[in-house]
N, CA, C and O atoms as CSV, one atom per row, in Angstrom:
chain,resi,resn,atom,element,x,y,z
A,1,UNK,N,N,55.964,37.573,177.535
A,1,UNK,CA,C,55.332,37.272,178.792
A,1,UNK,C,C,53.821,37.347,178.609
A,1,UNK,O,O,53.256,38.273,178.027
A,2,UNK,N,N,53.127,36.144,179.233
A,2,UNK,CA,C,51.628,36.227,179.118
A,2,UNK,C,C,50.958,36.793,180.444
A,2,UNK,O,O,50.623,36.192,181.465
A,3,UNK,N,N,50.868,38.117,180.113
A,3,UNK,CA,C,50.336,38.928,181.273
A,3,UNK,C,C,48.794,38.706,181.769
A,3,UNK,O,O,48.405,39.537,182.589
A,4,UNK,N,N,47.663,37.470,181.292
A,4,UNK,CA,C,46.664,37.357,181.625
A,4,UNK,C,C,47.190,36.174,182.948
A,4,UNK,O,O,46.416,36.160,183.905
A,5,UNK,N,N,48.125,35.445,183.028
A,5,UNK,CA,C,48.628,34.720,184.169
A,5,UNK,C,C,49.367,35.270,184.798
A,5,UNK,O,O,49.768,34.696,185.811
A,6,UNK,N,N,49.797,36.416,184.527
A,6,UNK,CA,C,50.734,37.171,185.992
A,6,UNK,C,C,50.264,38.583,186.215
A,6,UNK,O,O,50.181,39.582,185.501
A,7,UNK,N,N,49.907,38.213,187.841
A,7,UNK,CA,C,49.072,39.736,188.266
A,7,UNK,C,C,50.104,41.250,188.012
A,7,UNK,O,O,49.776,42.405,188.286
A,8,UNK,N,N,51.153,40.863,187.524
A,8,UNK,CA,C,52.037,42.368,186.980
A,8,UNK,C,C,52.024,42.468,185.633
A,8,UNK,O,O,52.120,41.520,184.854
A,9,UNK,N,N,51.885,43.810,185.303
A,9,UNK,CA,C,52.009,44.517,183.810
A,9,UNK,C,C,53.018,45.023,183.858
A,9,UNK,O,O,53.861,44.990,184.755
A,10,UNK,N,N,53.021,45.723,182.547
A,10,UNK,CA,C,54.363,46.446,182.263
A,10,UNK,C,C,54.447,47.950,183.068
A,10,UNK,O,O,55.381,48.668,183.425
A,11,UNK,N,N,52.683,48.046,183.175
A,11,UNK,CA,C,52.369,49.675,183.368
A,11,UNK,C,C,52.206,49.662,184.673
A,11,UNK,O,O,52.044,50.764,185.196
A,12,UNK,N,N,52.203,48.623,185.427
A,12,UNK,CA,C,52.229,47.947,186.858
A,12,UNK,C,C,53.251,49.144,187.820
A,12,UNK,O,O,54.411,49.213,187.416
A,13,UNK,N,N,52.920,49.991,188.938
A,13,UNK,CA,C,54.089,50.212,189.154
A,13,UNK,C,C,54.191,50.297,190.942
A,13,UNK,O,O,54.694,51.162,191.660
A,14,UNK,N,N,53.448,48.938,191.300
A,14,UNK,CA,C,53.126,48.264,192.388
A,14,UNK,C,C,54.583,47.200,192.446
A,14,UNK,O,O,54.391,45.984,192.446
A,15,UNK,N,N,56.020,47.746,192.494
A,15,UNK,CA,C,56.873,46.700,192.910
A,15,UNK,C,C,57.497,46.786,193.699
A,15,UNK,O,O,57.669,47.974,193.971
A,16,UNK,N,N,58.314,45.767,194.676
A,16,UNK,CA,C,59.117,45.885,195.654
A,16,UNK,C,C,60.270,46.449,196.062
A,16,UNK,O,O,61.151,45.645,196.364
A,17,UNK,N,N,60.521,47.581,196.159
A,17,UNK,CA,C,61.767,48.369,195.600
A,17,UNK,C,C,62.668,47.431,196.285
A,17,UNK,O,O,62.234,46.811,197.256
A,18,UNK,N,N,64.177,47.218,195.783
A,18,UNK,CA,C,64.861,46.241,196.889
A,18,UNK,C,C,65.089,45.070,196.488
A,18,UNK,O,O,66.184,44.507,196.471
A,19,UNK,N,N,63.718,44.511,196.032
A,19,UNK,CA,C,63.434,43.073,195.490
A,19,UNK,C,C,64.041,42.415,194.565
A,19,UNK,O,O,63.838,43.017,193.510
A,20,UNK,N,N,64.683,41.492,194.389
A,20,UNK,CA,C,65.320,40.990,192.894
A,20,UNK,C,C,64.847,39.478,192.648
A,20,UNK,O,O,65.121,38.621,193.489
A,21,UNK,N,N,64.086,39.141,191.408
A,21,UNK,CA,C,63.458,37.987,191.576
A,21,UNK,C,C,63.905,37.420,189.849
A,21,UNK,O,O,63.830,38.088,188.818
A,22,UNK,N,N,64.180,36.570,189.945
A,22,UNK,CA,C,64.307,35.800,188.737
A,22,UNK,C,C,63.577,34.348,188.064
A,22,UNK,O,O,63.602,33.461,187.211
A,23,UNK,N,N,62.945,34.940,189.212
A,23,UNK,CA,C,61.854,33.059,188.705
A,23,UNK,C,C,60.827,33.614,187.534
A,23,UNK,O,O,59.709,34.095,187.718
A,24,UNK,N,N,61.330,33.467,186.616
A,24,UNK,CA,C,60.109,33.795,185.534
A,24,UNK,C,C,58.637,33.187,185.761
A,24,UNK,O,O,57.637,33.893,185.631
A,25,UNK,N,N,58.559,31.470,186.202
A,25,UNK,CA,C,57.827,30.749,186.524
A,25,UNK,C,C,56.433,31.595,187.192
A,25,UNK,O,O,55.237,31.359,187.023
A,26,UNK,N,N,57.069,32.597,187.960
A,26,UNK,CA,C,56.329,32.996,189.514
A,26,UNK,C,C,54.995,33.779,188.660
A,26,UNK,O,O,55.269,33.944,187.471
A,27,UNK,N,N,53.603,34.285,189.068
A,27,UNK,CA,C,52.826,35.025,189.079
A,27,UNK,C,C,53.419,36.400,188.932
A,27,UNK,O,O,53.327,37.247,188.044
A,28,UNK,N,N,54.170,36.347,190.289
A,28,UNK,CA,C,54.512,38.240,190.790
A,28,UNK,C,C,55.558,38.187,190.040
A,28,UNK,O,O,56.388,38.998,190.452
A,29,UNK,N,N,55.841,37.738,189.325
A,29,UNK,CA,C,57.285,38.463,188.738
A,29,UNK,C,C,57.063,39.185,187.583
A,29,UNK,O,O,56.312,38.687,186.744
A,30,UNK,N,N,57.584,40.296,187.366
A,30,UNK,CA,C,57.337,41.862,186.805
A,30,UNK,C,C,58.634,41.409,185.599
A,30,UNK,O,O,59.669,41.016,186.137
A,31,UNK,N,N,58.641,41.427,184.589
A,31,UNK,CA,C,59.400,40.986,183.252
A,31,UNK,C,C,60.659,41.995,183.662
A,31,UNK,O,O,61.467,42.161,182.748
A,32,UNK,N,N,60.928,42.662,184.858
A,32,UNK,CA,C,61.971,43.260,184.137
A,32,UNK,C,C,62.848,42.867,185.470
A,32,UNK,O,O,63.810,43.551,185.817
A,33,UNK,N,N,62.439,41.753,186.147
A,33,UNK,CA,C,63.456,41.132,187.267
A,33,UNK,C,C,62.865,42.025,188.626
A,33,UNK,O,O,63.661,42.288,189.527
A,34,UNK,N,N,61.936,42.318,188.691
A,34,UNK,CA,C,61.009,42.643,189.774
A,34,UNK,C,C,60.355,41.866,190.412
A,34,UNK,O,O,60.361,40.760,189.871
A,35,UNK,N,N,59.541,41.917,191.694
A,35,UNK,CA,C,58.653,40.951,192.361
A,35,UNK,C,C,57.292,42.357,192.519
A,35,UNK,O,O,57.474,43.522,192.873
A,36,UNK,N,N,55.853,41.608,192.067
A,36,UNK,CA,C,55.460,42.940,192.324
A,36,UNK,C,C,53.993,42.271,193.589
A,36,UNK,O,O,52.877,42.790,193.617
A,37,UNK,N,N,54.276,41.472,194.189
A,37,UNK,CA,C,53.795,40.676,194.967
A,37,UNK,C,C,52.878,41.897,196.019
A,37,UNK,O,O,52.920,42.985,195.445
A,38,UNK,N,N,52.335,41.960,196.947
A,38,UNK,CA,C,52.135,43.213,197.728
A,38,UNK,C,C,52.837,42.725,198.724
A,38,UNK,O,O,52.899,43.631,199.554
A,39,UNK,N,N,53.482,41.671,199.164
A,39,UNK,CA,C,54.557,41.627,200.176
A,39,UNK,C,C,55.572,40.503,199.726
A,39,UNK,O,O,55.450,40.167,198.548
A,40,UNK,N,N,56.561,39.858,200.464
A,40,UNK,CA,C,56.680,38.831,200.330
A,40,UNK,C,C,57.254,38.328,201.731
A,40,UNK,O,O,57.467,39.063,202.695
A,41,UNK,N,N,57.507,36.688,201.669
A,41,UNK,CA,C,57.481,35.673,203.084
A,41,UNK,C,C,58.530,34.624,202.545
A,41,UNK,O,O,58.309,33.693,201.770
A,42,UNK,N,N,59.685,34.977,203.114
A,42,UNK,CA,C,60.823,33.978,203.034
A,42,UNK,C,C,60.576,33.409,204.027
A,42,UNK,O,O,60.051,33.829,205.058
A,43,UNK,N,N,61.125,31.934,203.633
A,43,UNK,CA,C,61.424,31.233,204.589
A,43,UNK,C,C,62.146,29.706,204.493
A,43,UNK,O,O,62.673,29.674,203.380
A,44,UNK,N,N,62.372,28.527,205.139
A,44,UNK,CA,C,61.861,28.387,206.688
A,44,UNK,C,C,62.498,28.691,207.041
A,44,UNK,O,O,63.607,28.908,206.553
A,45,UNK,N,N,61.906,28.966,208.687
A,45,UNK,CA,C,62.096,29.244,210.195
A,45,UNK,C,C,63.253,29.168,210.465
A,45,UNK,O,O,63.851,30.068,211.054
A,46,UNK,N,N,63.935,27.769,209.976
A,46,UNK,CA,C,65.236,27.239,210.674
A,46,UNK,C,C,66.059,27.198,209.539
A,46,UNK,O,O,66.890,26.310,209.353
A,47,UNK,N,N,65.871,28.052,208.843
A,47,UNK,CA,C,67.310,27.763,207.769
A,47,UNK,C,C,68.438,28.871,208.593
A,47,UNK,O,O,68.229,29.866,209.286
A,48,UNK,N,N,69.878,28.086,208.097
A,48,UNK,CA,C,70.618,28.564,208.853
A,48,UNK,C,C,71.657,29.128,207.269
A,48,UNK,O,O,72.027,30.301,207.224
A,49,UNK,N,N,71.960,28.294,206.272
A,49,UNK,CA,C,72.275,29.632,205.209
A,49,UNK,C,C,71.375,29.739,204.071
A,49,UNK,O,O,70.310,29.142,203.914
A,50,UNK,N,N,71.955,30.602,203.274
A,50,UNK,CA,C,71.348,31.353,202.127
A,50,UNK,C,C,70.695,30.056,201.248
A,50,UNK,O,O,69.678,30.512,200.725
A,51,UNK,N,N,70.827,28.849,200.923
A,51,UNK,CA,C,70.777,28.120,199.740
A,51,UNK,C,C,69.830,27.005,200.894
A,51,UNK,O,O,69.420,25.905,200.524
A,52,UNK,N,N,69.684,27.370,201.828
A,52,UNK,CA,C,67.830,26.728,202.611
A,52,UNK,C,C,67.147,27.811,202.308
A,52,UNK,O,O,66.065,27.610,202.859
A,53,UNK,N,N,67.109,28.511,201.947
A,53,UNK,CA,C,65.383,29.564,202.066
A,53,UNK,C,C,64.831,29.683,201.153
A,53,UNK,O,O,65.562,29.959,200.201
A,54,UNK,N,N,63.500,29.588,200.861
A,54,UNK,CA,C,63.260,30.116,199.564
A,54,UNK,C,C,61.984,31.461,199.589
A,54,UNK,O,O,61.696,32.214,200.520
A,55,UNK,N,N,61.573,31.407,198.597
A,55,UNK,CA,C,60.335,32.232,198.762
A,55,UNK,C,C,58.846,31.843,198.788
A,55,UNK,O,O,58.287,31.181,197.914
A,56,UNK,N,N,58.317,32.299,199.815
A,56,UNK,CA,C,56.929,31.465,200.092
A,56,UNK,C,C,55.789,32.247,199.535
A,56,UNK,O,O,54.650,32.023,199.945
A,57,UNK,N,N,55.989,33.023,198.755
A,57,UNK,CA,C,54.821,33.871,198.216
A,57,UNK,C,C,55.199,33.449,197.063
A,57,UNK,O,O,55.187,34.389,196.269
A,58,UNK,N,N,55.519,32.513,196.604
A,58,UNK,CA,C,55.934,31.861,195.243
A,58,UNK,C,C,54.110,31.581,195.155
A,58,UNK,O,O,53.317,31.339,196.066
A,59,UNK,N,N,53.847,31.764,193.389
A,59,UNK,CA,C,52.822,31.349,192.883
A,59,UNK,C,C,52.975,31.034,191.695
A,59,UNK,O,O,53.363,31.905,190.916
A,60,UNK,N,N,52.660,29.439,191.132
A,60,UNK,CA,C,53.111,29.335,189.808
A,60,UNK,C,C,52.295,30.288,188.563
A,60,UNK,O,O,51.125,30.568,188.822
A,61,UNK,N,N,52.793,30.729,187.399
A,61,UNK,CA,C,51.848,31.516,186.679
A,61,UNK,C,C,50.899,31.082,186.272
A,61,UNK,O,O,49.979,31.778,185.839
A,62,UNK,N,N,50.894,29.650,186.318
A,62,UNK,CA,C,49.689,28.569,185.419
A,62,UNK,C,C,48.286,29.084,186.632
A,62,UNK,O,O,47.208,29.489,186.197
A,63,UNK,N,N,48.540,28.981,187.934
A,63,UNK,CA,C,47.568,28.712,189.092
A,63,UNK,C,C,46.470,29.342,188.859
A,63,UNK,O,O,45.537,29.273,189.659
């Protein structure tokens, strides 16, 4: 993992207890299947099941 593109380290221990994230892609994602985001924002509004929502604090690691 190239930790100069994702605001989490290893020694990081700013994560979402609860949280389970698997997008390697993401910024906040913590190498060990963490989100270490300082919050996060599902959504949309009107999804009615699980496989409409996604996560809106998504940030690609490149950004």
């Amino acid at each position: 993992m190239n930790n100069e593109k994702n605001c989490c380290n290893p020694t990081n221990k700013h994560v979402i207890e609860g949280i389970t994230c698997e997008v390697i892609t993401c910024k906040y994602h913590h190498g060990d299947g963490k989100c270490c985001a300082g919050h996060i924002k599902v959504g949309p509004n009107q999804a009615e099941v699980s496989r409409e929502t996604l996560c809106a604090t998504f940030k690609n690691r490149t950004e």
